[in-house]
C-alpha positions in Angstrom: 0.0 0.0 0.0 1.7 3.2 -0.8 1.3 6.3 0.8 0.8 10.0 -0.2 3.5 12.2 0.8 1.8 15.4 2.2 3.0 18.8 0.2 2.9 21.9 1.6 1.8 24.8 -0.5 3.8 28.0 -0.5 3.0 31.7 -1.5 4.6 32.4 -4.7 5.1 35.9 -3.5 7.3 35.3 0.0 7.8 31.8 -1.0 7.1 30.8 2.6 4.6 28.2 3.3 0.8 30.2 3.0 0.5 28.3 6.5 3.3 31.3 7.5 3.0 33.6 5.1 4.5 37.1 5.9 2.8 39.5 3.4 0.0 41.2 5.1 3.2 42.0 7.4 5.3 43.9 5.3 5.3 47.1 5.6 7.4 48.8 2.5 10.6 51.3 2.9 11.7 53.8 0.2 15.4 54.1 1.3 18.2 56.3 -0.3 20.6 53.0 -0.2 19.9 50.7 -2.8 20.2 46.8 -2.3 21.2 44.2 -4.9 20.9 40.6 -3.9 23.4 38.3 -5.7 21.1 34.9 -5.4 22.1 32.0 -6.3 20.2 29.7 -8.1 19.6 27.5 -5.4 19.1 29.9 -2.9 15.7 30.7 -4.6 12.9 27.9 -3.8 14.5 27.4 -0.4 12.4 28.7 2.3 14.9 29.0 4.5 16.4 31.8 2.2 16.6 35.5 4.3 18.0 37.6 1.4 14.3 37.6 -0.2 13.0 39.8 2.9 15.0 42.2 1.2 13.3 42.9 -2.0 9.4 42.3 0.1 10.5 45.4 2.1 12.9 47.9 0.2 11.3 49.6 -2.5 15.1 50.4 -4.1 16.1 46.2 -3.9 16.5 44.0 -6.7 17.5 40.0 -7.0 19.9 39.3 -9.3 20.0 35.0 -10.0 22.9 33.5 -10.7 23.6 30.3 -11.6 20.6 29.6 -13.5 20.6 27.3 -16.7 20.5 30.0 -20.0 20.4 32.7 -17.2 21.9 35.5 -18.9 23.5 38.3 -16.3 25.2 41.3 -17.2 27.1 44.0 -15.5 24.2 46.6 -15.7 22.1 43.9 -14.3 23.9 44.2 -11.2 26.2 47.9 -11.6 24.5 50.7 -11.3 25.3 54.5 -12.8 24.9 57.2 -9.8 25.6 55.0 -6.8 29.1 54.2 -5.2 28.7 50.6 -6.2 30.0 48.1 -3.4 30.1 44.6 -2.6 29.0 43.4 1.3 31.9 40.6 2.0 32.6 39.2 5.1 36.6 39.5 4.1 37.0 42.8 2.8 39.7 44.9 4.0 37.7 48.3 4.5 35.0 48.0 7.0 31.6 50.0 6.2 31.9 52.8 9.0 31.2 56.4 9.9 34.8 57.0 8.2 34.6 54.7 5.2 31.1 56.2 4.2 32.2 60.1 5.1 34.7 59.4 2.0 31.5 58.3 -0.3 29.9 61.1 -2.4 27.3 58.7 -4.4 24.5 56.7 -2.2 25.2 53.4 -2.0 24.4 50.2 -4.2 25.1 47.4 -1.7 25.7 44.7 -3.7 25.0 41.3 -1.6 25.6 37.7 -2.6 23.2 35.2 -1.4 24.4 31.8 -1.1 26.3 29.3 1.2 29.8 29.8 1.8 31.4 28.9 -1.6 28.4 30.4 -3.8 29.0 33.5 -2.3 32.9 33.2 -2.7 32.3 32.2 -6.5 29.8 35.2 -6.6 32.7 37.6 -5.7 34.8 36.5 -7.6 33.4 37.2 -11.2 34.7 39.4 -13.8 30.7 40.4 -13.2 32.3 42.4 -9.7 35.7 43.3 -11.1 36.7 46.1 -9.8 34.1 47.0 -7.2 35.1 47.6 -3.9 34.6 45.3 -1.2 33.5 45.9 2.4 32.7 44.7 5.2 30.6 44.9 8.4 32.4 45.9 11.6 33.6 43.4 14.4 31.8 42.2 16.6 28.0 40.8 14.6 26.0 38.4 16.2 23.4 36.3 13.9 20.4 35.6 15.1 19.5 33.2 12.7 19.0 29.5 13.9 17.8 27.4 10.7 21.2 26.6 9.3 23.9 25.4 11.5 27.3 27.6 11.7 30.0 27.4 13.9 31.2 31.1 13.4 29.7 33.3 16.4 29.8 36.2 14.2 28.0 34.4 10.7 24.9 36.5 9.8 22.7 35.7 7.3 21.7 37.3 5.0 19.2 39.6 6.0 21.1 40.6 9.2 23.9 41.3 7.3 21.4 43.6 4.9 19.6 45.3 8.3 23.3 45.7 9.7 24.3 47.8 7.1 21.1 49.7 6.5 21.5 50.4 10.2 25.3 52.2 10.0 24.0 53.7 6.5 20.2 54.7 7.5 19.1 53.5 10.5 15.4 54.2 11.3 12.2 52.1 11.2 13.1 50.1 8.7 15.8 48.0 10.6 13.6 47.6 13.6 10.7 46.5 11.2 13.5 44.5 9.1 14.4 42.5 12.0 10.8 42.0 13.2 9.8 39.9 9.7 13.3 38.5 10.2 12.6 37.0 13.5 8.8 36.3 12.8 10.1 33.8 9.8 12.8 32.0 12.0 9.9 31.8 15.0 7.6 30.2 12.5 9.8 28.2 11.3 10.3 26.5 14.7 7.0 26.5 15.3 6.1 24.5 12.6 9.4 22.2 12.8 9.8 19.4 10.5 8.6 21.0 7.7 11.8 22.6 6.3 
């Protein structure tokens, strides 16, 4: 006798499960800081994915996929004219402070892959970023973020990597309403536990 494997339905908007769904949550920012989400391919269907609270919430956001079979990316996919164009790497040598960003005369495109470890590597690597500046958050982050297992205190995801930033670039509302959707997914999430 065979048996029916039970699929749960998700929203094709927050691609959360519709039993979690966060849209009649979001509340939408228009910030001067412009976001660019590097996803990768794989990064996309998974529900688990953070970077995606992104685009639901900042009116200047865009995801960029990479990876994807035929997908076709090009510099001005991802580069943008008017905007001090930067890439958010956990490695970078200049650290996004008060004194890096007092040097800035352009608002910022903050360029962001989304992946594990090694996509996001790959991601920074491509002739598609050569030449963009890298930085970095300050010392001292502590993620939140309890659905993937890391052993690096200070690993963020990627939305608290996103609402770190926007806090030492912006700051206001949005990062405290950022970080409520955040922690409403990962509390649902364990709520409903099993269903990853």
């Amino acid at each position: 006798m065979s048996h029916s494997r039970r699929v749960s339905k998700k929203c094709p908007v927050c691609r959360l499960f519709t039993s979690i769904c966060i849209c009649r949550d979001i509340t939408k920012f228009d910030l001067r800081t412009r976001v660019t989400l590097l996803m990768h391919v794989k990064e996309f269907a998974r529900s688990t994915n953070t970077g995606k609270i992104a685009e639901l919430m900042l009116t200047n956001s865009k995801t960029v996929i990479i990876g994807a079979p035929n997908g076709n990316v090009t510099e001005s996919d991802v580069i943008m004219d008017g905007y001090e164009n930067l890439v958010l790497f956990p490695h970078a040598s200049n650290v996004l402070d008060d004194n890096f960003i007092s040097r800035l005369n352009k608002p910022i495109n903050l360029i962001v892959p989304d992946g594990n470890y090694h996509q996001a590597v790959k991601m920074t690597r491509s002739e598609l970023l050569a030449g963009i500046k890298r930085v970095r958050l300050p010392s001292g982050q502590k993620g939140e973020y309890e659905l993937r297992d890391s052993k690096d205190p200070e690993k963020v995801s990627t939305i608290e990597a996103v609402i770190n930033a926007i806090e030492i670039l912006e700051n206001g509302l949005v990062v405290n309403e950022m970080y409520r959707i955040f922690r409403k997914i990962v509390d649902s999430f364990k709520t409903h536990n099993g269903r990853l």
